[in-house]
ZAMARGU-4260 file (C-alpha; in steps of 0.2 Angstrom, whole numbers, plus 5000, padded with zeros to 4 digits):
<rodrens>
0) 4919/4540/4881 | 4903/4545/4871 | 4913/4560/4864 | 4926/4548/4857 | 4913/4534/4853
5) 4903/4551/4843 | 4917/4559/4833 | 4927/4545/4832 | 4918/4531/4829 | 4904/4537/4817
10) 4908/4545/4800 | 4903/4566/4804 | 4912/4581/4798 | 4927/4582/4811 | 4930/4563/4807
15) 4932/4567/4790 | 4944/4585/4790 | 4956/4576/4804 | 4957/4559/4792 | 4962/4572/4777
20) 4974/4579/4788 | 4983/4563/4793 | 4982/4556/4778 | 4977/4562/4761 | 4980/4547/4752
25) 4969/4538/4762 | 4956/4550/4762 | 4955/4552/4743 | 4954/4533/4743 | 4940/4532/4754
30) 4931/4547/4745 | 4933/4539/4728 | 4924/4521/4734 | 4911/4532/4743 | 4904/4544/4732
35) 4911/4540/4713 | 4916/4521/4711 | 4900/4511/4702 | 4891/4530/4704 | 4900/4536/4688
40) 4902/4532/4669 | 4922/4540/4670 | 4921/4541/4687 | 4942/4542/4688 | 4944/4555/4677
45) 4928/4564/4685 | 4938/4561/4704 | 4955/4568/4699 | 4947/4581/4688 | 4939/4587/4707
50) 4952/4584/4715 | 4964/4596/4703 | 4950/4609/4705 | 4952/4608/4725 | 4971/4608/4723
55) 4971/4623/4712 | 4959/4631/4725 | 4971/4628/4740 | 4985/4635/4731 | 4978/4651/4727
60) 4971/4654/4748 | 4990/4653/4749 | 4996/4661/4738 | 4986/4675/4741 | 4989/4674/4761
65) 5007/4675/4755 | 5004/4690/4746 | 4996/4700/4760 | 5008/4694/4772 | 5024/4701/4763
70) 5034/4717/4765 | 5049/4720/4752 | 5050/4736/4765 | 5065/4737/4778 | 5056/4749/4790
75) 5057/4738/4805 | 5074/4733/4805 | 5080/4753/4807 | 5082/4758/4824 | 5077/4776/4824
80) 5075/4785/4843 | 5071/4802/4851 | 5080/4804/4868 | 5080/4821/4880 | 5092/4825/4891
85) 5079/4829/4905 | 5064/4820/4911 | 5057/4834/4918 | 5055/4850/4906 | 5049/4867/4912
90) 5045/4880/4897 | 5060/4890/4896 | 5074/4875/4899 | 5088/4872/4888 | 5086/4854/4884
95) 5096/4843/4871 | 5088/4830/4860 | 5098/4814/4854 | 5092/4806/4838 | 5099/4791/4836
100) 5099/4780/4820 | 5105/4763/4814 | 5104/4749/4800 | 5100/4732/4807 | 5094/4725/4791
105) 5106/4716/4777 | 5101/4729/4765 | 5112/4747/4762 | 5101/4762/4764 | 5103/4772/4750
110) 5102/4792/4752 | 5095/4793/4768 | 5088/4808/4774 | 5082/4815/4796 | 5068/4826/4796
115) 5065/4833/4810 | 5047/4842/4814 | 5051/4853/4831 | 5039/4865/4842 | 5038/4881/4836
120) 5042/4890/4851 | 5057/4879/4853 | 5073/4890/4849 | 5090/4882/4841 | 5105/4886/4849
125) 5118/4872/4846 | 5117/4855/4831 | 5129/4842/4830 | 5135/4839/4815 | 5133/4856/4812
130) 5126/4849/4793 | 5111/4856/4796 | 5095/4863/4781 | 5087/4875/4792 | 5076/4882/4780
135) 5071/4862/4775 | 5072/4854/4794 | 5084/4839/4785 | 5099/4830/4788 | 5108/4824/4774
140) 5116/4808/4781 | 5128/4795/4771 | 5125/4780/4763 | 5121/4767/4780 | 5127/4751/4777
145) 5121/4736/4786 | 5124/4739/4806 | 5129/4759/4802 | 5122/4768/4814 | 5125/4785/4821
150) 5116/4800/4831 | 5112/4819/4830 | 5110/4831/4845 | 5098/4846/4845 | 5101/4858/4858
155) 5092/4873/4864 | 5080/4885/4874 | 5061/4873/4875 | 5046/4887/4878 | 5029/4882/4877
160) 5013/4880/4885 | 5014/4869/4901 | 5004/4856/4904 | 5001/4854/4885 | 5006/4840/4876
165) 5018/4845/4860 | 5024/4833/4847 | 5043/4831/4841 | 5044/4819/4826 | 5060/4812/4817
170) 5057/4805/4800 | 5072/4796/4792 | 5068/4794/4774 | 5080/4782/4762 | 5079/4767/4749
175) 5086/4750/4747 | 5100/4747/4739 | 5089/4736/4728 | 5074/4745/4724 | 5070/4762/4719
180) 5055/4766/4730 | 5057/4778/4745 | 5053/4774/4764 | 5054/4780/4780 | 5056/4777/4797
185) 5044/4789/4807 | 5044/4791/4828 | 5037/4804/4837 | 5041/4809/4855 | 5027/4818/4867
190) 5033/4831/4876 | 5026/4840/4890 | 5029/4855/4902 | 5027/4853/4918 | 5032/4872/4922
195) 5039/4887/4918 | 5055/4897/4924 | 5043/4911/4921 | 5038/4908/4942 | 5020/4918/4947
200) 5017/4920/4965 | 5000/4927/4970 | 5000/4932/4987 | 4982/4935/4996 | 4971/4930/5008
205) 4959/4914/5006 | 4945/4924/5012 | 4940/4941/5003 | 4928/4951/5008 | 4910/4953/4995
210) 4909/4970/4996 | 4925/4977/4998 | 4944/4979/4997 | 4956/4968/4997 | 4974/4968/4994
215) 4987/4958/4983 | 5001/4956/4978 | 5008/4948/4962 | 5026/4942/4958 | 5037/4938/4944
220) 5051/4931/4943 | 5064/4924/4930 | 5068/4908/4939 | 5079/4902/4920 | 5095/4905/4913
225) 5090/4917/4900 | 5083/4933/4897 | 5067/4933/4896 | 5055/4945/4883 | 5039/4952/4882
230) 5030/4949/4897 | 5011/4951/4900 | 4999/4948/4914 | 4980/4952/4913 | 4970/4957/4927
235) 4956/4946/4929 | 4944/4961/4929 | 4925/4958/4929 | 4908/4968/4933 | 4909/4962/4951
240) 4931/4962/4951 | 4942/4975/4948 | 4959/4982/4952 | 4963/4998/4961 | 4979/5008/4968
245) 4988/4996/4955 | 5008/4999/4957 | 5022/4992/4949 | 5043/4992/4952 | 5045/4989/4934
250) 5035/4988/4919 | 5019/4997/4915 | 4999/4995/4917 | 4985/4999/4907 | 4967/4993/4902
255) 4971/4981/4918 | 4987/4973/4908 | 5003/4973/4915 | 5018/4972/4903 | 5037/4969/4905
260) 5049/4973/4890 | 5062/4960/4898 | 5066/4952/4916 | 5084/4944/4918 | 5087/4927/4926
265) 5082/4930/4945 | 5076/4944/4944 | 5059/4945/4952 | 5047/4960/4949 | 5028/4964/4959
270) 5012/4973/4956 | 5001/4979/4972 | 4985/4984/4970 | 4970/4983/4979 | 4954/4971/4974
275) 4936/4978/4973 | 4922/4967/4975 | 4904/4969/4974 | 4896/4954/4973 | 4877/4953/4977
280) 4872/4934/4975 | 4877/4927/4990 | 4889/4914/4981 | 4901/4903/4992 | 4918/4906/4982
285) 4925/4913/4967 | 4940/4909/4956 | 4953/4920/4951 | 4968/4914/4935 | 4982/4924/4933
290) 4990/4916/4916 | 5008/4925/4912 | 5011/4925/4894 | 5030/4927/4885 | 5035/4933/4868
295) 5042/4918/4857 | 5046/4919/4840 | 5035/4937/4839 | 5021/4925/4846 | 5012/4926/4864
300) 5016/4909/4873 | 5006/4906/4889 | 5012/4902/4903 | 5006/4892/4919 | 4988/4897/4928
305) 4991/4901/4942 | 4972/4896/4951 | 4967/4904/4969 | 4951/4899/4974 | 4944/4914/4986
310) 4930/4911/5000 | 4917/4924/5001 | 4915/4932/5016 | 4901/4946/5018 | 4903/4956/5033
315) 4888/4969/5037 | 4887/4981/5052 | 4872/4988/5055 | 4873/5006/5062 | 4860/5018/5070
320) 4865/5034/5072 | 4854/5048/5084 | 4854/5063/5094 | 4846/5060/5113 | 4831/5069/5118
325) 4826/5069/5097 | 4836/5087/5099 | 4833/5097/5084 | 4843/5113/5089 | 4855/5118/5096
330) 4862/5135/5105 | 4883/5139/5103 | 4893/5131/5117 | 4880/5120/5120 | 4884/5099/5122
335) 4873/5089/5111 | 4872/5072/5114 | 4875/5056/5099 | 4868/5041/5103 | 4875/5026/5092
340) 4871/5008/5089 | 4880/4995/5080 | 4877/4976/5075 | 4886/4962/5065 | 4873/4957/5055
345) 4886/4947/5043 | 4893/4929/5045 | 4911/4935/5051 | 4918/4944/5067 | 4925/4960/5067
350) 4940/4962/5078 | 4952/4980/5082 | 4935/4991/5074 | 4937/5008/5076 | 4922/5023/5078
355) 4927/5039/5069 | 4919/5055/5069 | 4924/5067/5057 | 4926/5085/5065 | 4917/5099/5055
360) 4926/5113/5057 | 4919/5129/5064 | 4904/5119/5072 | 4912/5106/5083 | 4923/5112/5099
365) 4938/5100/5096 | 4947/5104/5112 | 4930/5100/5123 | 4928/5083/5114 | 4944/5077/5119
370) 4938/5083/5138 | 4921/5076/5137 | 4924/5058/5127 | 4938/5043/5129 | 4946/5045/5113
375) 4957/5054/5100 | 4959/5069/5087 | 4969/5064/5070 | 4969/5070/5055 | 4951/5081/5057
380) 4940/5067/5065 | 4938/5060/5082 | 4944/5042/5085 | 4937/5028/5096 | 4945/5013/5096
385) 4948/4998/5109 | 4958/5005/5121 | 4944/5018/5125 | 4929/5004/5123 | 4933/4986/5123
390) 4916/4981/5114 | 4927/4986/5098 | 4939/4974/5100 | 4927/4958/5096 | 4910/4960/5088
395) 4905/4942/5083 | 4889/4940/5071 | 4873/4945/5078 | 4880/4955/5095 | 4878/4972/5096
400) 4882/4987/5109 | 4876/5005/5112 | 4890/5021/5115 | 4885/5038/5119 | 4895/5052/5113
405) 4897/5071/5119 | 4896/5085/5105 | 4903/5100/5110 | 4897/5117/5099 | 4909/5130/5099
410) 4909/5147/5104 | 4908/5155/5087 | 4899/5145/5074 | 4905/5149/5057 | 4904/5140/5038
415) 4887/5148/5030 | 4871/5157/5035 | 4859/5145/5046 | 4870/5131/5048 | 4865/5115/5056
420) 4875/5098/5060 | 4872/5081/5055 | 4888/5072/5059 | 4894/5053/5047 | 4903/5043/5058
425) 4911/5029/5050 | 4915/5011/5056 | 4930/5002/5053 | 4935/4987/5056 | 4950/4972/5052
430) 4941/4954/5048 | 4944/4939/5057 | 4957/4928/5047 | 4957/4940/5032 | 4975/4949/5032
435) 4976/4967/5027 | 4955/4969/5022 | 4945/4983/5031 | 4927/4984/5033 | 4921/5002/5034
440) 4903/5009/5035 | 4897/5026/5036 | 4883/5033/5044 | 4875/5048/5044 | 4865/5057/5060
445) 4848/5067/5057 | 4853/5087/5059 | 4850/5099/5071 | 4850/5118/5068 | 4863/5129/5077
450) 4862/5145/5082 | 4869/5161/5079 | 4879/5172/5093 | 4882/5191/5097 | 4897/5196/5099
455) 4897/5213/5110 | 4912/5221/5114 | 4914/5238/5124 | 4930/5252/5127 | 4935/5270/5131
460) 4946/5280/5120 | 4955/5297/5118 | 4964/5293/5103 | 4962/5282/5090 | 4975/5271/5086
465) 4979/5281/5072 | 4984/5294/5086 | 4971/5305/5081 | 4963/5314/5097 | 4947/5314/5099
470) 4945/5314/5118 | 4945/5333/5125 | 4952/5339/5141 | 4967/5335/5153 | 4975/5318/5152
475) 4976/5310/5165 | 4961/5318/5172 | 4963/5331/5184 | 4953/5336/5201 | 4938/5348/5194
480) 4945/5348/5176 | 4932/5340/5165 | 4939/5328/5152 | 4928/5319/5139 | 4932/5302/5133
485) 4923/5292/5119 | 4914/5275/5125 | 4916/5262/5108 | 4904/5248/5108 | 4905/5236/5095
490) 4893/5220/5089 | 4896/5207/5079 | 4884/5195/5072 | 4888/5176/5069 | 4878/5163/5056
495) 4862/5167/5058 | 4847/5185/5055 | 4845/5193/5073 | 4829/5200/5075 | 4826/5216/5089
500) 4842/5221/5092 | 4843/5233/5110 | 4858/5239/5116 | 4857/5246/5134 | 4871/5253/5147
505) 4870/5265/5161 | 4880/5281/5166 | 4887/5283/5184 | 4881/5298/5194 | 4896/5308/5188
510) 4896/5303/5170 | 4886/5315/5157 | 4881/5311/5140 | 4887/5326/5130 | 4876/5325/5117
515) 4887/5318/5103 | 4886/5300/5096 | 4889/5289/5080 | 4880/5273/5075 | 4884/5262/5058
520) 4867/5255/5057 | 4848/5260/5060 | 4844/5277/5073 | 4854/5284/5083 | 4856/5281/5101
525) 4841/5288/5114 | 4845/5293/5131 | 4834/5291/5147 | 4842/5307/5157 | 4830/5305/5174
530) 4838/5283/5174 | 4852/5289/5164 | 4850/5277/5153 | 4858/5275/5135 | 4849/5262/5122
535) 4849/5257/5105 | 4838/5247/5093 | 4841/5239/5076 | 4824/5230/5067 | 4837/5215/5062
540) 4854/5212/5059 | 4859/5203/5045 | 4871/5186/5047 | 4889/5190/5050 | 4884/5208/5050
545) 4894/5222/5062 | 4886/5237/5069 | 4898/5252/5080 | 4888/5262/5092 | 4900/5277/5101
550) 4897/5293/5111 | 4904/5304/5122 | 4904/5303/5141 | 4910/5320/5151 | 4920/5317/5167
555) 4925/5330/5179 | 4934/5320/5195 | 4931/5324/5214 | 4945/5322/5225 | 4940/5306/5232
560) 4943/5301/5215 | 4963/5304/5215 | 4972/5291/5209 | 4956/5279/5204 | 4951/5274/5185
565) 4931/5276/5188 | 4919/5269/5178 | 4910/5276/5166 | 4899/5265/5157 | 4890/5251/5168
570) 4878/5236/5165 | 4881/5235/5147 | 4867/5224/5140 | 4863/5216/5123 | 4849/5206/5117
575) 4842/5199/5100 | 4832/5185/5094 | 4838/5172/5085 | 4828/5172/5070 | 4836/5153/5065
580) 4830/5146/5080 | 4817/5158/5087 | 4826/5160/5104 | 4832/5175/5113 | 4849/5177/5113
585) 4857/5188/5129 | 4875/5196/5130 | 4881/5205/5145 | 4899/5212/5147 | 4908/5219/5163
590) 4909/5239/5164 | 4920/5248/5157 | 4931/5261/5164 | 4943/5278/5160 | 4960/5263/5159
595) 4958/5266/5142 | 4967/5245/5141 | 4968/5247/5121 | 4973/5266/5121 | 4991/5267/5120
600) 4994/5284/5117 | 4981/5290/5132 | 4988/5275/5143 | 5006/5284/5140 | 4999/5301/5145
605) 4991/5296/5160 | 4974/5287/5165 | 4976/5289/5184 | 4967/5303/5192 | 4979/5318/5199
610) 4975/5333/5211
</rodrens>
């Protein structure tokens, strides 16, 4: 009630506008008694002179609302649409695209002409009506009367890049039957890819090792309908990535780009290689893109990115290598003893981890290893896997074992002059839930020195085995009849300088020196005649150095002696000192006798004594 008693009942502003609204006449009455009737000279011609001006000023706000407000153009009355065949695009799919027009305006459209502003990677293979600028983009379409409509189909090969958004506009361009002044109708239609028939597959574990190899593998495969061109894939190769033992079954790599001239519809291509990684910075993950690129239009088009986010796993061993006893030489044929240690000292297990042991030839005794260890020979190293020590089958972060293992020295040391041994094992093992990668880690042992060896070596002859004689007397030896023979004594030095040589043998009672001897190296041989005792000595004998010592022995048989082979040089003794390893070294071999075992020619004219 007070609202109405207010604006309804007392002469304000709202009063006033809704009395003008309701009724004019009445309102002009009541403004004419109010404010000019008795206040003017001429107040009538003074109101309607006001009340001209106010009309005047009402008719030009609408007149000029009118003018804003009006559109001589047709633009909204033709229809004008962009339609694809599929709703889903991949890049690479042959799509069509119906334009369709119509006039639903009263007016005759005049010279129309389509525009049409494509992709530039989208390649034309098919237009109906076939009436078709391709130099301009334009269709030249008939006169459209009112209600004329009609429709144009595009049809061909859409590449691009997916999930980009590209822009297909249709202009239709004409002019009123009445007027001379162009317009158009424009609509645009967004399209994007959600794909591509260019299908990458990238297959590698979700976990890769920091430090380390890894294998991948990357396919490609034409999953379209048409050939496709000028394929590339770069290698995401950083400071801390690369590729390795990259292969291919078609197409070529270089610089860490692969490149295929052309790959048919289904036909699917790969690229192995192996991934090296050093990363230091402890970072959880890293993110590899593989993006695929084809040639369009003598332009690159990329394809999809292909993401693979890879944990970061960063496997350590820890491995202590020593020889027992702190053993810093060694003698030939002797067993030296490797003491190993290894811990995880990463954050993931190893599992099925291997010890190898490479063999160095002419030091290590390859058949005695096999003897004295659990384990295997391949390929030039001895291998200790979890069948011969099931701590390698699971070493979880922070556990740790010890292993002991037996290294023979051979006989014969050979390679170079004062050779020692320092062995690098290596340890291997596979990852937990990391296919295909390996973890290795080598080692490497202090050295020890190994010694040289003598080699001594002792015969009789009559001939040489040129078949020169050089033996005197009857062969085979007769009852009274001296026959002389010639003892041979040959020494071979292995790795190392041999200091104070001495040869030494003795001559049975029957045996005589006859006085005449030959030596290769140093003095010649003296002869103790009351001990009958030859010897020899050499200062030092140089590293794989031979000296020959011979004489001649005289024999003249008893008859308890028919049908025997005696001895004729016994207790046959050489020592030396290593010079290497400051020890002595002592070679003693059995006595020989008149068999003559390496004689053929006296062995066929008998070696047995006769009457």
């Amino acid at each position: 009630m007070k609202s109405i008693k207010k604006y309804f009942t007392k002469p304000t502003l709202f009063k006033k506008f809704l009395t003008f609204l309701f009724s004019p006449i009445h309102w002009a009455k009541m403004n004419y008694k109010k404010n000019y009737h008795l206040n003017f000279t001429h107040a009538k011609k003074l109101f309607i002179f006001d009340m001209s001006l106010l009309a005047f000023v009402i008719f030009l706000i609408g007149v000029t609302i009118f003018w804003f407000n009006y559109h001589p153009n047709i633009d909204q009355l033709v229809y004008l649409d962009i339609n694809p065949s599929k709703d889903k695009i991949m890049s690479g799919d042959y799509i069509d695209y119906k334009i369709t027009y119509k006039n639903e305006s009263d007016k005759k459209l005049i010279s129309p002409i389509l525009t049409l502003k494509l992709p530039k990677n989208f390649l034309i293979e098919k237009i109906e009506p076939a009436k078709y600028n391709k130099s301009k983009n334009i269709f030249e379409l008939p006169n459209l009367k009112p209600n004329d409509e009609g429709s144009i189909i595009i049809s061909g090969w859409a590449y691009g890049t997916p999930d980009t958004n590209e822009l297909i506009t249709a202009i239709l361009s004409y002019r009123q039957d009445s007027r001379k002044v162009k317009e158009q109708k424009t609509v645009a239609f967004i399209k994007t890819l959600r794909n591509s028939v260019l299908n990458t597959e990238i297959n590698i574990s979700d976990k890769i090792l920091s430090q380390g190899k890894t294998p991948i593998t990357i396919s490609l495969e034409n999953i379209g309908e048409k050939n496709l061109h000028g394929i590339s894939l770069l290698l995401p190769s950083t400071k801390e990535i690369n590729f390795s033992n990259i292969q291919t079954d078609n197409g070529e790599t270089k610089n860490n780009l692969w490149t295929i001239s052309e790959l048919s519809p289904k036909q699917k291509n790969s690229l192995t290689a192996d991934i090296i990684t050093d990363i230091k910075n402890y970072q959880k993950e890293i993110t590899l893109n593989f993006t695929p690129n084809l040639t369009v239009n003598e332009s690159s088009v990329p394809q999809k990115t292909i993401s693979k986010v890879l944990a970061l796993t960063y496997p350590q061993a820890q491995i202590s290598v020593t020889w027992q006893n702190n053993l810093k030489q060694i003698k030939p044929t002797g067993v030296a003893t490797l003491e190993m240690e290894i811990k995880n000292i990463g954050n993931i297990t190893f599992t099925n981890a291997q010890i190898e042991i490479p063999l160095i030839s002419g030091l290590i005794d390859s058949a005695r290893i096999n003897k004295l260890n659990l384990g295997k020979i391949s390929n030039g190293a001895f291998i200790i896997d979890k069948n011969n020590l099931p701590a390698l089958s699971e070493i979880k972060p922070n556990d740790s074992f010890k292993y002991n293992i037996q290294i023979p020295i051979v006989y014969w040391p050979q390679g170079g002059v004062d050779q020692t041994l320092n062995l690098s094992p290596r340890f291997q093992s596979e990852l937990e839930n990391i296919t295909s990668a390996k973890y290795e880690l080598s080692a490497q042992s202090p050295s020890i020195a190994i010694g040289t060896q003598l080699s001594l070596e002792a015969e009789t002859r009559y001939y040489t085995n040129e078949g020169d004689q050089i033996g005197r007397g009857p062969l085979p030896a007769r009852v009274g009849k001296e026959t002389k023979y010639w003892a041979m004594l040959k020494i071979q030095n292995a790795t190392s300088q041999i200091k104070n040589l001495n040869l030494s043998a003795e001559l049975p009672d029957y045996i005589f020196l006859t006085g005449k001897s030959s030596v290769s190296h140093g003095q010649d041989i003296s002869y103790d005649s009351v001990r009958k005792k030859i010897n020899w000595t050499l200062a030092d004998l140089p590293a794989y150095a031979q000296v020959g010592v011979y004489f001649e022995l005289s024999l003249t048989p008893t008859s308890e002696m028919i049908g025997t082979t005696p001895i004729i040089l016994k207790n046959i003794t050489l020592t030396g000192t290593d010079n290497y390893l400051q020890e002595s070294i002592t070679q003693t071999i059995p006595n020989i006798d008149i068999s003559l075992p390496n004689d053929q020619i006296g062995k066929e004219k008998g070696i047995i004594i006769i009457q």
